[in-house]
N, C-alpha and C positions, 0 to 999 in steps of 0.2 A: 504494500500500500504506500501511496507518495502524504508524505509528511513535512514536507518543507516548509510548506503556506505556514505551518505551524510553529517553526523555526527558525523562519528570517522575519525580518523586522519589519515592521507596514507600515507605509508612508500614513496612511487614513482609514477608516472604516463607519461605514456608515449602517444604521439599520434601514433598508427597505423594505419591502415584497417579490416577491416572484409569481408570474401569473400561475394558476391552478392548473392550468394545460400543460407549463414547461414541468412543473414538480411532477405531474402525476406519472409524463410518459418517461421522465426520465428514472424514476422509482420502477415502472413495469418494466422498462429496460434491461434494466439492473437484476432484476429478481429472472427477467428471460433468459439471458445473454450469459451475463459474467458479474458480480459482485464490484468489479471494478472495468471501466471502459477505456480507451483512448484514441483517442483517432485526430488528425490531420484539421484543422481548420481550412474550410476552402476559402480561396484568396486571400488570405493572412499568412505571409511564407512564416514559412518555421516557428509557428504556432500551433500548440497543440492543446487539446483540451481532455483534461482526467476528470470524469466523473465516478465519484463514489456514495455511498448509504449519504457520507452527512458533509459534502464537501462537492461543488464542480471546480475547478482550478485549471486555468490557463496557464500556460508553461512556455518559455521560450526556451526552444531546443540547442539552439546554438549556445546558449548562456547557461547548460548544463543542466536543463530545466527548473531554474530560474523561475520564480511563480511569479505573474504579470497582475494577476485580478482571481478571485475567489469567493465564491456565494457559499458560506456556510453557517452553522448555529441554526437550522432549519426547526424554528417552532411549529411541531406537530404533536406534542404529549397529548392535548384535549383538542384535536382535529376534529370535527362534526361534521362538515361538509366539502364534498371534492372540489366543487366548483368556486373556492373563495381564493382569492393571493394567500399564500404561504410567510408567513415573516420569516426573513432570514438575516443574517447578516455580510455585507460585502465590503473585502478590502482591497485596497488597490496598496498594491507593489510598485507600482511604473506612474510615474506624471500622465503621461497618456492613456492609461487603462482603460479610464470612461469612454475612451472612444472608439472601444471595440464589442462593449459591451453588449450591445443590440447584433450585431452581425453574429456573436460569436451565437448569439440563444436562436437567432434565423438559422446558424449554421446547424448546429443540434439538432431540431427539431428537424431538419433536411437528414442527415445523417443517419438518426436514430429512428426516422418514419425508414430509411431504403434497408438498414441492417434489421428491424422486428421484421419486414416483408420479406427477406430472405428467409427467416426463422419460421412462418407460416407454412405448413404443408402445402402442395402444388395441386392439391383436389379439389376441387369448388365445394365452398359450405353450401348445406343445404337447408335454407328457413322455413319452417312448420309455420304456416298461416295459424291465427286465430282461429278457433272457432268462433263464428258469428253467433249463433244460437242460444 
């Protein structure tokens, strides 16, 4: 597991939210896939993104993976509903973090919809209509 975020020093941190959509499929992810993920940011060279249980973390590769920005402290103890923002907390490593921030959760959510679609069986589901009656 990458533990750096934890490690090195941060420039700032801030508490936000994360929409309900990015938490959810990145937790089913997680639990389909592998416990821990990493893949390639597209159009961001040598950026890569580790997502785990309680941490996603940007990393520059060439700087040893270097943590750049990090969503973690994910408050879900009394969670009631899927559909709300998530509070989390995010810090930024790099002067510029914030400016990658949106591409990098566009890029996820691209990455993470084409890798569960490969994990789907190749058979078409079959949906049982309601009974009307």
């Amino acid at each position: 597991m990458y533990t750096r975020h934890n490690e090195v020093q941060q420039l700032r941190s801030e508490l936000t939210e994360v929409q309900a959509i990015y938490y959810n499929h990145v937790q089913t992810a997680l639990k389909r896939l592998n416990n821990q993920i990493r893949f390639k940011i597209p159009t961001l060279k040598h950026l890569d993104l580790i997502l785990q249980i309680d941490a996603w973390i940007v990393v520059d590769t060439v700087l040893n993976d270097m943590p750049i920005i990090a969503w973690s402290d994910f408050k879900v103890e009394h969670r009631e509903t899927l559909h709300q923002p998530v509070k989390c907390e995010i810090r930024f490593y790099h002067f510029a973090a914030d400016k990658i921030m949106d591409k990098t959760l566009e890029a996820m959510e691209l990455v993470l919809g084409e890798k569960m679609a490969d994990d789907l069986p190749d058979e078409v589901s079959h949906v049982l209509d309601f009974n009307k009656n």
